[in-house]
C-alpha positions as CSV (number, residue, x, y, z in Angstrom):
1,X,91.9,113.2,116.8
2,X,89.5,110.2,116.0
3,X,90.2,107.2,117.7
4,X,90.1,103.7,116.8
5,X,86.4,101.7,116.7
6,X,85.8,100.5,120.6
7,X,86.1,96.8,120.5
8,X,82.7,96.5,121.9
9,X,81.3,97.9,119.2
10,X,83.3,95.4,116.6
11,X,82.2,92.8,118.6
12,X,78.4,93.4,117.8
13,X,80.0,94.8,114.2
14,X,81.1,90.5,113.4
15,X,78.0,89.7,114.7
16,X,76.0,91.7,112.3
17,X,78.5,90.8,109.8
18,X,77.9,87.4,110.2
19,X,74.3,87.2,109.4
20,X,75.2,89.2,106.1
21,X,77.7,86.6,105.3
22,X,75.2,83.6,106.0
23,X,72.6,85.0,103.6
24,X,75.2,86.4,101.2
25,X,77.0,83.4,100.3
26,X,73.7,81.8,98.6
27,X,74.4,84.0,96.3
28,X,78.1,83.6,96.1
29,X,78.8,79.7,96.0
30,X,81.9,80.0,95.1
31,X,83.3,82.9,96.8
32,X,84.3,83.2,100.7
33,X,86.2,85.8,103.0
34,X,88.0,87.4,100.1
35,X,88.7,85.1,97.9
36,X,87.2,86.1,94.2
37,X,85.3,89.0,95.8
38,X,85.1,90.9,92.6
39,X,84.3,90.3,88.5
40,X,87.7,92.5,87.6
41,X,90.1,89.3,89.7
42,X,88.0,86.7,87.9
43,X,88.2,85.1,84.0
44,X,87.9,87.1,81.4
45,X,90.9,89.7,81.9
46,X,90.9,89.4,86.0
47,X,94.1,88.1,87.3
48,X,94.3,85.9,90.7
49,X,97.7,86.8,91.2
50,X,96.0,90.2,92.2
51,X,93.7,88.8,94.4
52,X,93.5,89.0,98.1
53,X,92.2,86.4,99.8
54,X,93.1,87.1,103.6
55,X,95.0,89.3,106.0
56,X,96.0,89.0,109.0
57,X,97.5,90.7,112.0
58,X,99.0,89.9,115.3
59,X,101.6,90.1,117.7
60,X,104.8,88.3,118.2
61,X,106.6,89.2,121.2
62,X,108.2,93.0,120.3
63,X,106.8,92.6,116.3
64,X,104.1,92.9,114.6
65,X,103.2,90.1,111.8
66,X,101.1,91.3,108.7
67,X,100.4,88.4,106.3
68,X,98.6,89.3,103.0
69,X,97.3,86.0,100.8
70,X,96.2,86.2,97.3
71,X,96.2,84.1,94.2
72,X,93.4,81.6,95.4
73,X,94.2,77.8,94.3
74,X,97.8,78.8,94.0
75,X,99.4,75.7,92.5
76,X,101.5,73.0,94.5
77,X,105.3,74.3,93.7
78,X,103.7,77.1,91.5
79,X,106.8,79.5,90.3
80,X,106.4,82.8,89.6
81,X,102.6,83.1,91.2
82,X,103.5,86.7,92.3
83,X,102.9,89.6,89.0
84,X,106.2,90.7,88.5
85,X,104.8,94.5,87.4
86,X,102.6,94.8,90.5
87,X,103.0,95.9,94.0
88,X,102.0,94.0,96.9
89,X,101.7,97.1,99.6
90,X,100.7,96.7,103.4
91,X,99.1,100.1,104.4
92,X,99.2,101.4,108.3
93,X,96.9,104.2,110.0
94,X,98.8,104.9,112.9
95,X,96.2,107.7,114.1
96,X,92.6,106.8,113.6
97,X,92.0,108.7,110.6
98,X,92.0,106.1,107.8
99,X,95.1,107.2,105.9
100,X,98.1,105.4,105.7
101,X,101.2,106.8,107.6
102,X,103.4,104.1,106.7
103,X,103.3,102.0,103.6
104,X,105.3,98.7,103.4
105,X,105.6,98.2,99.5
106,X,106.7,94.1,98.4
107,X,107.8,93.9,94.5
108,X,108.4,91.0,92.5
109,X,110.9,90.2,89.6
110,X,111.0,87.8,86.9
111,X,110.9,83.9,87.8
112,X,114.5,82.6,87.2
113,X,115.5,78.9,88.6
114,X,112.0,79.0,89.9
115,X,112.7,82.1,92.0
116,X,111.5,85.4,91.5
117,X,113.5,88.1,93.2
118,X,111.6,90.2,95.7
119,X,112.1,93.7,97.3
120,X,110.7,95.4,100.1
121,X,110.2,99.3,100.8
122,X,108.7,100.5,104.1
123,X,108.8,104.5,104.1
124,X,107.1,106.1,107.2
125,X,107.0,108.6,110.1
126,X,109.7,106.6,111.9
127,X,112.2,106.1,108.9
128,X,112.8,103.9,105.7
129,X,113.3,100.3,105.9
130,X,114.9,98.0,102.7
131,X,115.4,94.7,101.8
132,X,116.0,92.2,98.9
133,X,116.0,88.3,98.6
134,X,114.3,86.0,96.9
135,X,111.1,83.6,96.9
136,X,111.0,81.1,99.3
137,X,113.6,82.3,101.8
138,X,113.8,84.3,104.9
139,X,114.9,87.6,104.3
140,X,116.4,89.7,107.0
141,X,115.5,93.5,107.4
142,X,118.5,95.6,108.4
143,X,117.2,96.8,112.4
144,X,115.1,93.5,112.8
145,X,112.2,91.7,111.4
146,X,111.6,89.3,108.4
147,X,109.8,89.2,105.3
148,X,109.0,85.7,103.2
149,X,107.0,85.5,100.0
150,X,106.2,81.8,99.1
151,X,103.3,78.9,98.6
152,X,101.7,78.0,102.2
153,X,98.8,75.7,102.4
154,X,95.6,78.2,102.5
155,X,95.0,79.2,106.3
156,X,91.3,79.4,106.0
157,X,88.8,77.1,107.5
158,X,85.2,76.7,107.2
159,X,82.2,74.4,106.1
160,X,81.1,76.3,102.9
161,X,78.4,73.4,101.6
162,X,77.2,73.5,105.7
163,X,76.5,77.4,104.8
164,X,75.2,76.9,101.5
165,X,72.4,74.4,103.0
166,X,74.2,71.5,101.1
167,X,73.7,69.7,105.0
168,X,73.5,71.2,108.3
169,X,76.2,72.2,110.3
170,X,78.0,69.5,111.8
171,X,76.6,66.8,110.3
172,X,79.1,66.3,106.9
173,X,78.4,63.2,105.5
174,X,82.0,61.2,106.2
175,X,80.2,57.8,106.6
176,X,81.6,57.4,110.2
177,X,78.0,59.1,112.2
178,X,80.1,61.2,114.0
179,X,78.8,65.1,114.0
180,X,81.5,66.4,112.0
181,X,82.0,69.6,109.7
182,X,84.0,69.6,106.7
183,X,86.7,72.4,105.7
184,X,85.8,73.0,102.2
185,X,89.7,74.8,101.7
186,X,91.4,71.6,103.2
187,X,94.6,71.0,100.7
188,X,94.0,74.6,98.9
189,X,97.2,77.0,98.4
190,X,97.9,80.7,98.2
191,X,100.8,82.9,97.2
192,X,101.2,84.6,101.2
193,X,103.8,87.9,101.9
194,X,104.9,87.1,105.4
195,X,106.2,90.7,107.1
196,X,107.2,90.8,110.7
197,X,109.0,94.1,111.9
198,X,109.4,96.0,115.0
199,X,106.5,97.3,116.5
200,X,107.5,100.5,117.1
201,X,108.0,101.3,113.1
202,X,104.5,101.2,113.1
203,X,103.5,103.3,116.0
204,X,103.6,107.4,115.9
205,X,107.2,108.2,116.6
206,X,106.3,110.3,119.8
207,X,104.5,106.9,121.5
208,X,100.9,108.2,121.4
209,X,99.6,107.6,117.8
210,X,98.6,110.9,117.0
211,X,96.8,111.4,120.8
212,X,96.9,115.1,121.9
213,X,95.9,114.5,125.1
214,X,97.9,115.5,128.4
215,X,97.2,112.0,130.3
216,X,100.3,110.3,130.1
217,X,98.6,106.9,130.8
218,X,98.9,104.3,128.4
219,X,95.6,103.4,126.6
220,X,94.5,101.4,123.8
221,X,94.3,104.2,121.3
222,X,98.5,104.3,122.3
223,X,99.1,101.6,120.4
224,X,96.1,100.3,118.2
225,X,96.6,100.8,114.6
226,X,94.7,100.3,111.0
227,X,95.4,97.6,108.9
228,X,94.5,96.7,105.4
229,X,96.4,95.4,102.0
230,X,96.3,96.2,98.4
231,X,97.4,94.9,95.2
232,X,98.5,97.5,92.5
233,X,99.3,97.1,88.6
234,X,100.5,100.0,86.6
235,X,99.9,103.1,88.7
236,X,95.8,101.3,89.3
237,X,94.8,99.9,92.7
238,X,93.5,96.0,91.7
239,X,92.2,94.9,95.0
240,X,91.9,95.9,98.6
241,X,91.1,94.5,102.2
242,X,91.2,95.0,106.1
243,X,87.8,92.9,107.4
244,X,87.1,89.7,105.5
245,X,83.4,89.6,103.4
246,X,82.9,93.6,103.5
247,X,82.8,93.6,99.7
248,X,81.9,89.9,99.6
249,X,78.6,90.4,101.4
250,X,77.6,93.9,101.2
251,X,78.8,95.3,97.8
252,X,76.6,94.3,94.6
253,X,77.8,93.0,91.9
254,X,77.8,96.5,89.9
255,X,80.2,98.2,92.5
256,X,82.5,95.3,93.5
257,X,85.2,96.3,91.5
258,X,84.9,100.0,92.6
259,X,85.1,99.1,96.1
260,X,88.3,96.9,95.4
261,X,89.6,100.3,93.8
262,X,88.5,102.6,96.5
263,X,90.0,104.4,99.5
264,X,89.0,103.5,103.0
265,X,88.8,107.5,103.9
266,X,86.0,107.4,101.5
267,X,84.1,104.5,102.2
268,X,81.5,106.2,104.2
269,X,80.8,108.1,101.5
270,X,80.8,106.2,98.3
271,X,79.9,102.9,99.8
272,X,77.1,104.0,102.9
273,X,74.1,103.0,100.8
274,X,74.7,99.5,100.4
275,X,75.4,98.6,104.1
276,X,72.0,101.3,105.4
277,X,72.2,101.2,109.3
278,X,75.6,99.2,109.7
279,X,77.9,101.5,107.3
280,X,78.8,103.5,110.6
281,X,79.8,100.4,111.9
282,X,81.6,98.3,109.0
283,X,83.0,101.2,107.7
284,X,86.2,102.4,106.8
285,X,87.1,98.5,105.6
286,X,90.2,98.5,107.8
287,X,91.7,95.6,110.5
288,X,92.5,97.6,113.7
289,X,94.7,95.5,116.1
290,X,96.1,96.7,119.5
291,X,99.9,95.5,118.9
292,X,100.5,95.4,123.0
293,X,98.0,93.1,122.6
294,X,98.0,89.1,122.0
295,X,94.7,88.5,122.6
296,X,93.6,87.8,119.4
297,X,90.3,88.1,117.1
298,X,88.8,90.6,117.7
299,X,92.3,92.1,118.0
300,X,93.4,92.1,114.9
301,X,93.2,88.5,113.4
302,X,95.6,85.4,114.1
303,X,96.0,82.4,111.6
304,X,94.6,79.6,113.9
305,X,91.6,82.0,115.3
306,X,88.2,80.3,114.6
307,X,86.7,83.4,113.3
308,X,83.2,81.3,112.2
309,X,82.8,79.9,115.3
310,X,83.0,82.9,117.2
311,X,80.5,84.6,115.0
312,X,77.7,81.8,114.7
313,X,78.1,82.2,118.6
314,X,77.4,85.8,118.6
315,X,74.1,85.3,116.0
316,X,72.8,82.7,117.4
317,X,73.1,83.2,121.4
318,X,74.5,79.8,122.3
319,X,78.1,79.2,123.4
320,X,78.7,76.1,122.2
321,X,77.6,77.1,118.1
322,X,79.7,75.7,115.5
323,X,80.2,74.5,112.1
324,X,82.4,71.6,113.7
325,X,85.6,72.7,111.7
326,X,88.6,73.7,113.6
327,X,92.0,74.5,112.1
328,X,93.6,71.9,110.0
329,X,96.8,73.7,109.3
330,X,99.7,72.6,110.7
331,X,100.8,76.4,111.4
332,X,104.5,77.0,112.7
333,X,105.0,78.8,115.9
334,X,107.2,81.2,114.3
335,X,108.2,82.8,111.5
336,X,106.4,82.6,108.3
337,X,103.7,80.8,110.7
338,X,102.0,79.8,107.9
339,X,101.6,76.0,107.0
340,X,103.7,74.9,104.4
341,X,102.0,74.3,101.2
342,X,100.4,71.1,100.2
């Protein structure tokens, strides 16, 4: 059984990814991590509602939290921002092999009061798991977790105009002299689906994710799964993502929309060409996390982790890079963890 990428090897994987990004986003002024990554969620006939922006994943004590954020520039107090015919689905390899074993299915109904109704499904080797509630409350899932769908303030943090050569890093013209970067999604909100369950729904039901082997040692490949998201309208997958800026910086234009429609089992070989030497490495487009694990990025990807930072480190050799923008969201220390919207 294949195992999950070596962390090493994501490691030097960002770092590549990052010098993609830099270049990429001349190109794409408007665009960033996921958000708008493809002509079929844009004006004319896209919908943003079917956009993902982010996901994230990370532990929580016994849990695992998955967070999936679309609808980019989701209006303050905005009702009804979730499509009330689509399905919101978090997808989990539990063995390495880039095919979902458990799915975790969110559906919305019509807005009411404000509200819109909201319904979860999680079917997989360990068991089905329901729920119902509405927007903007905590919903309980019957053997433990939560699930939320509601307006946060947008979790993601960078100095776009700093990478777009508008002015240099850290030097954002607030009047004041101070070296300073400036978060270009400061006040921005997003539609976010907030799922925290049980680790052990997610994990292969005999403990080893799918590992043959004899050893009875614990490893990382025990408990390290695949992560992505997808949006789905009418029986047709809308939009996809595990790693932010794989179809933002590598697809063109051309294929965008048939990457957002694709499979990760097949990304090697429909979308190879297009990344050359790194496909090996940035493919299949899927977040892997070890869930006995809080470490954080590269494990999987927490709200307040400075993911550009990191990366402009890893390029450019020196510890102490930065675009000068650290988290301005006033994230909650448990569940939704997202900031409240603005």
């Amino acid at each position: 059984m294949r195992k999950f990428s070596n962390p090493i090897v994501a490691l030097i994987t960002i770092g590549v990814v990052m010098i993609a990004f830099v270049v990429g986003l001349a190109a794409l002024p408007t665009r960033a991590a996921d958000h708008l990554d493809a002509p079929g969620l844009t004006s004319p006939g896209g919908d943003g509602r079917l956009d993902i922006t982010d996901v994230y994943a990370f532990k929580s004590g016994s849990n695992t939290v998955l967070i999936m954020n679309v609808n980019p520039l989701t209006p303050t107090g905005g009702a009804g921002t979730f499509h009330l015919k689509a399905s919101y689905e978090f997808l989990i390899d539990e063995n390495g092999d880039a095919k979902p074993d458990t799915k975790a299915k969110i559906r919305f109904g019509k807005v009411k009061n404000g509200e819109q109704k909201v319904s979860l499904e999680i079917e997989g080797p360990n068991g089905e798991v329901e729920a119902e509630g509405m927007t903007g409350e905590d919903i309980n899932i019957e053997g433990g977790g939560m699930l939320r769908a509601d307006v946060f303030d947008d979790p993601f943090f960078f100095d776009l105009n700093a990478f777009l050569g508008v002015y240099p890093f850290c030097t954002a013209p607030d009047g004041t002299g101070v070296m300073t970067g400036d978060n270009f999604f400061t006040g921005f909100n997003v539609s976010g689906i907030v799922l925290e369950v049980p680790t052990a729904l997610l994990l292969d039901d005999d403990g080893d994710n799918g590992d043959d082997d004899d050893d009875d040692d614990a490893d990382a490949s025990d408990t390290t799964i695949g992560v992505w998201a997808r949006t789905v309208l009418k029986g047709k997958q809308i939009d996809r993502m595990g790693r932010p800026a794989i179809n933002t910086v590598f697809i063109p234009s051309g294929s965008k929309n048939a990457f957002n429609a694709g499979k990760p089992q097949h990304d090697a070989r429909d979308f190879s060409a297009f990344l050359g030497t790194f496909a090996g490495l940035l493919l299949p487009d899927i977040l892997t996390i070890d869930t006995s694990s809080s470490a954080g990025f590269l494990n999987g990807r927490g709200l307040a982790n400075d993911v550009i930072d990191a990366e402009l480190q890893l390029i450019t050799g020196n510890p102490a890079a930065s675009d000068c923008v650290a988290n301005d969201s006033a994230f909650q220390v448990s569940f939704p963890y997202l900031a409240p919207e603005n």
